[in-house]
C-alpha positions in Angstrom: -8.9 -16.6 9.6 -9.8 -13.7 11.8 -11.4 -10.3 10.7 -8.2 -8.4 10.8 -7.3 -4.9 8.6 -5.5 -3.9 5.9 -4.5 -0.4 4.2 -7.0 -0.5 1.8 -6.6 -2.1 -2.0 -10.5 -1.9 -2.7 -12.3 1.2 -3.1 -11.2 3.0 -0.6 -14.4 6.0 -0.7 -12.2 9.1 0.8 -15.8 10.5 2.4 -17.3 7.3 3.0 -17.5 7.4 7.0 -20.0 5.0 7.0 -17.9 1.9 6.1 -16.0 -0.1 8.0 -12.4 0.7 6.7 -13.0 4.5 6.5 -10.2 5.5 9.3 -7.6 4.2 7.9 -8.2 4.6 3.8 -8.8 8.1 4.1 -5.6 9.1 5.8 -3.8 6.8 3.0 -5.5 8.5 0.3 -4.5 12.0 1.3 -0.6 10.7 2.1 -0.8 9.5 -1.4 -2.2 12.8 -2.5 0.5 14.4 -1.1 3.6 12.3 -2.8 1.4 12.0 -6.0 3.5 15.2 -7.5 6.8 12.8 -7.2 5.3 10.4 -9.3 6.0 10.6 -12.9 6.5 8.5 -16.3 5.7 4.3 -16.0 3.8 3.9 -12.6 3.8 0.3 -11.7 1.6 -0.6 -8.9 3.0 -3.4 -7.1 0.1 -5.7 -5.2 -2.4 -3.4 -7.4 -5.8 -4.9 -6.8 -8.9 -3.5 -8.7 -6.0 -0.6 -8.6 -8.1 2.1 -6.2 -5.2 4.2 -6.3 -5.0 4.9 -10.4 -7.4 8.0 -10.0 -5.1 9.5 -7.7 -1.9 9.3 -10.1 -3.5 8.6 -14.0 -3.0 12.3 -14.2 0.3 12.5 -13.1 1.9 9.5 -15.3 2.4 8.5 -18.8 1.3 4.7 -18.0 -0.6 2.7 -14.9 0.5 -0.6 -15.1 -1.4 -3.5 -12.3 0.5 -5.8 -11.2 -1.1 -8.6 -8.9 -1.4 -12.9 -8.2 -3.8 -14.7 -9.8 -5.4 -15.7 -6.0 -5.1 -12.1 -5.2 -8.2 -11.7 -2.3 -7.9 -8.0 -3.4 -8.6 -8.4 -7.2 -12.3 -7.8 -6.8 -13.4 -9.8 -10.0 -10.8 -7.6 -11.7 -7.7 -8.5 -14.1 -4.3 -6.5 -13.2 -2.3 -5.9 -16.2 0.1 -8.2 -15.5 0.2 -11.1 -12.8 3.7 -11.5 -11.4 5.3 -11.2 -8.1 6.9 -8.7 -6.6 9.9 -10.5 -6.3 10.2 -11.0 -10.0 9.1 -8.0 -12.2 8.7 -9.3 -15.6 10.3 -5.4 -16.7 13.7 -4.8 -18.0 15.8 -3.3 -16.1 15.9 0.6 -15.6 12.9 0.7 -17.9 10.5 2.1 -15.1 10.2 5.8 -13.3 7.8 5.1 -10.5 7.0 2.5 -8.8 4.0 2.2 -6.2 3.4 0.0 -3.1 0.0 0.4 -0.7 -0.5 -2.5 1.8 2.4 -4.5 0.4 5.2 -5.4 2.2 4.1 -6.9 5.6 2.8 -9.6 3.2 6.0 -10.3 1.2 7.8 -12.9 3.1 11.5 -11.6 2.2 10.7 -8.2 1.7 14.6 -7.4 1.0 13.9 -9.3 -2.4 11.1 -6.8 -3.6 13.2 -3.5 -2.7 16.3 -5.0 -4.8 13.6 -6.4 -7.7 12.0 -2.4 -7.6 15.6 -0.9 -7.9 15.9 -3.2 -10.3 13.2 -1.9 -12.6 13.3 1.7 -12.0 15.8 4.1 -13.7 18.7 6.1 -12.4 16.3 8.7 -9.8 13.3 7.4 -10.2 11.3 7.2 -7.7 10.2 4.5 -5.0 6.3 5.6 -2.9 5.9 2.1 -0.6 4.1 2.1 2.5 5.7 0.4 6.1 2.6 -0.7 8.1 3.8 0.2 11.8 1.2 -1.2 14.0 -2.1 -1.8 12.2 -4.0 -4.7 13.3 -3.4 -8.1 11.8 -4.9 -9.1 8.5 -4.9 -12.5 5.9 -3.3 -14.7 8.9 -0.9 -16.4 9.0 0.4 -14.7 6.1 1.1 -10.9 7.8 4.3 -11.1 8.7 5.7 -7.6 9.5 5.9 -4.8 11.0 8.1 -1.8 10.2 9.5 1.4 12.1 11.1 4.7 10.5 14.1 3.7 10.6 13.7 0.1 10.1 12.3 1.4 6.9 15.2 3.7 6.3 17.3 1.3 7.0 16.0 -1.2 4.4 15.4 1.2 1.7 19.3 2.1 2.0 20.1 -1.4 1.5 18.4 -1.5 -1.6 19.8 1.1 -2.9 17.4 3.9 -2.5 17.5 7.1 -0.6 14.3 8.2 1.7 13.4 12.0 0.9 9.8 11.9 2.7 8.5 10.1 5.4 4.4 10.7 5.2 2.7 9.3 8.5 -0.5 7.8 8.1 -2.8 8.1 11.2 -2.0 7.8 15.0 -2.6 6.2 18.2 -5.9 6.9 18.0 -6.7 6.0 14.9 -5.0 2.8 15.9 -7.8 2.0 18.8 -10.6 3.3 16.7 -9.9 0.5 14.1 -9.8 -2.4 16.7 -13.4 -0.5 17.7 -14.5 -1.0 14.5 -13.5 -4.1 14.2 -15.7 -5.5 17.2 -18.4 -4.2 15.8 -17.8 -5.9 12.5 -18.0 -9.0 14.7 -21.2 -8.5 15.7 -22.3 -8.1 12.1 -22.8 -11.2 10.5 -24.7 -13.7 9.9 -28.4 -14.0 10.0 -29.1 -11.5 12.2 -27.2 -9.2 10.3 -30.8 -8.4 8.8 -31.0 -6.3 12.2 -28.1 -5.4 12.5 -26.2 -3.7 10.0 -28.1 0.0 10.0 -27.3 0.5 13.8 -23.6 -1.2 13.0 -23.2 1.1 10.2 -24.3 4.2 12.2 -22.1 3.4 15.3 -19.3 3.0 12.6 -20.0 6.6 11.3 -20.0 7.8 15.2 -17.0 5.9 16.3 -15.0 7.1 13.1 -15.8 10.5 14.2 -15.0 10.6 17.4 -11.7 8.9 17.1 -10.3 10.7 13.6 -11.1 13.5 15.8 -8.8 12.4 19.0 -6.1 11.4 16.5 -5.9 15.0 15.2 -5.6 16.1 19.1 -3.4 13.4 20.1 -1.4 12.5 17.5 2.8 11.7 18.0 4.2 11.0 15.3 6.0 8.6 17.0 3.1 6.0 17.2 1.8 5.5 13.5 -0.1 3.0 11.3 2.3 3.3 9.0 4.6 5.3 7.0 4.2 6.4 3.6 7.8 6.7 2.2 9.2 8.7 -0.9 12.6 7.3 -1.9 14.3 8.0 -4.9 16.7 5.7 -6.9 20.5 6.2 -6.5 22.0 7.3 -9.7 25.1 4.8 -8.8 25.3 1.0 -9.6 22.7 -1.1 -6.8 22.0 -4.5 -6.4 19.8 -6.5 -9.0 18.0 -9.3 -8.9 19.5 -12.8 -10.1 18.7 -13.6 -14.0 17.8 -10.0 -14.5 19.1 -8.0 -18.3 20.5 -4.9 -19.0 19.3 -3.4 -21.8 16.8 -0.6 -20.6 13.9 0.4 -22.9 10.3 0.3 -22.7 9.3 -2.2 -19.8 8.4 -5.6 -21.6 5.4 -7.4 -19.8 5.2 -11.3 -19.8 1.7 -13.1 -18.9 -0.2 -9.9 -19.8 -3.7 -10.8 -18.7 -5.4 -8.9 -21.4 
């Protein structure tokens, strides 16, 4: 597998310049700061992790709920709340007000299935925050399997029943060619002589992450993104649903809790 990169789902460290992911997790972190007032009620964090994101939103909502795969590489030695797929939300339906995906869907092989699943779950206007990786580099091979546009994004969010009302961009060109910099020098650091080389790595990482954060500010078009942070909101009208799924709203009912 090669040393690819994905929008963070361990601790992303907003200030930490000196590690390798910095470029990216801080611009995700402050697009998720700026939909966090949209958020409200159940969150359900979808692909959680060792959930990096609940600081940012534990204020804003009632309840965090976790929700990874047992063989999640992102679980850190952590338990989600609840392992389940995307694709199969063990909720009721319209029992859930918001529901979060961070470095999600290029990894969901039908990704149709998880926007219908989501509509599923969430009540009349609640609200959708998923983010549509655009052209960040290639991670857990062979199982990255898209990329997404604005409008692609639109377009699928629509079909799901949802309606965009923000699209957040998350880093630039730029910030784009400073991760594949990175990311050669992450190469170099391994192994053996990593001994010697990890404090110059580590400082060229803080240099590097300057410099180029600082050309994406001055060069950034908005059409060449990482990705896109998008706020949708849940069509009060009748939308698909997933097959087998109930009716009878309520408080969201959890199977396999991992507690």
């Amino acid at each position: 597998m090669s040393q690819g990169f994905r929008l963070s789902r361990g601790d992303p460290g907003k200030w930490s310049v000196w590690k390798y992911s910095w470029l990216a997790n801080h611009k995700i972190i402050r697009a998720l700061e700026r939909a966090r007032p949209r958020a409200h009620g159940t969150l359900v964090d979808i692909g959680c992790g060792s959930k990096p994101f609940a600081r940012i939103f534990q204020a804003q909502v009632r309840q965090y709920w976790g929700i990874d795969l047992p063989d999640s590489r992102s679980l850190g030695g952590t338990r989600p709340d609840v392992f389940a797929r995307g694709e199969a939300l063990p909720f009721r339906d319209a029992s859930i007000d918001t529901v979060l995906g961070v470095s999600l869907l290029s990894y969901v092989l039908e990704p149709g299935l998880l926007l219908r699943e989501a509509h599923r779950v969430l009540r009349p206007g609640g609200t959708f925050i998923l983010e549509f990786t655009q052209m960040a580099p290639l991670y857990d091979e062979p199982r990255d399997y898209y990329r997404f546009t604005r409008y692609g994004a639109q377009y699928l969010l629509r079909q799901a029943g949802f309606e965009p009302t923000e699209f957040i961009p998350i880093g630039g060109l730029m910030a784009r060619v400073g991760l594949s910099a990175t990311a050669a020098l992450n190469r170099l650091n391994r192994g053996w002589t990593r001994i010697l080389t990890e404090l110059p790595v580590r400082l060229l990482y803080v240099t590097l992450h300057l410099l180029f954060e600082s050309l994406d500010r001055w060069f950034f078009d908005p059409g060449e993104v990482l990705a896109h942070l998008v706020v949708a909101r849940r069509a009060a009208g009748a939308g698909p649903t997933a097959a087998g799924s109930t009716a009878d709203g309520g408080q969201p009912t959890a199977a396999r809790r991992s507690s």
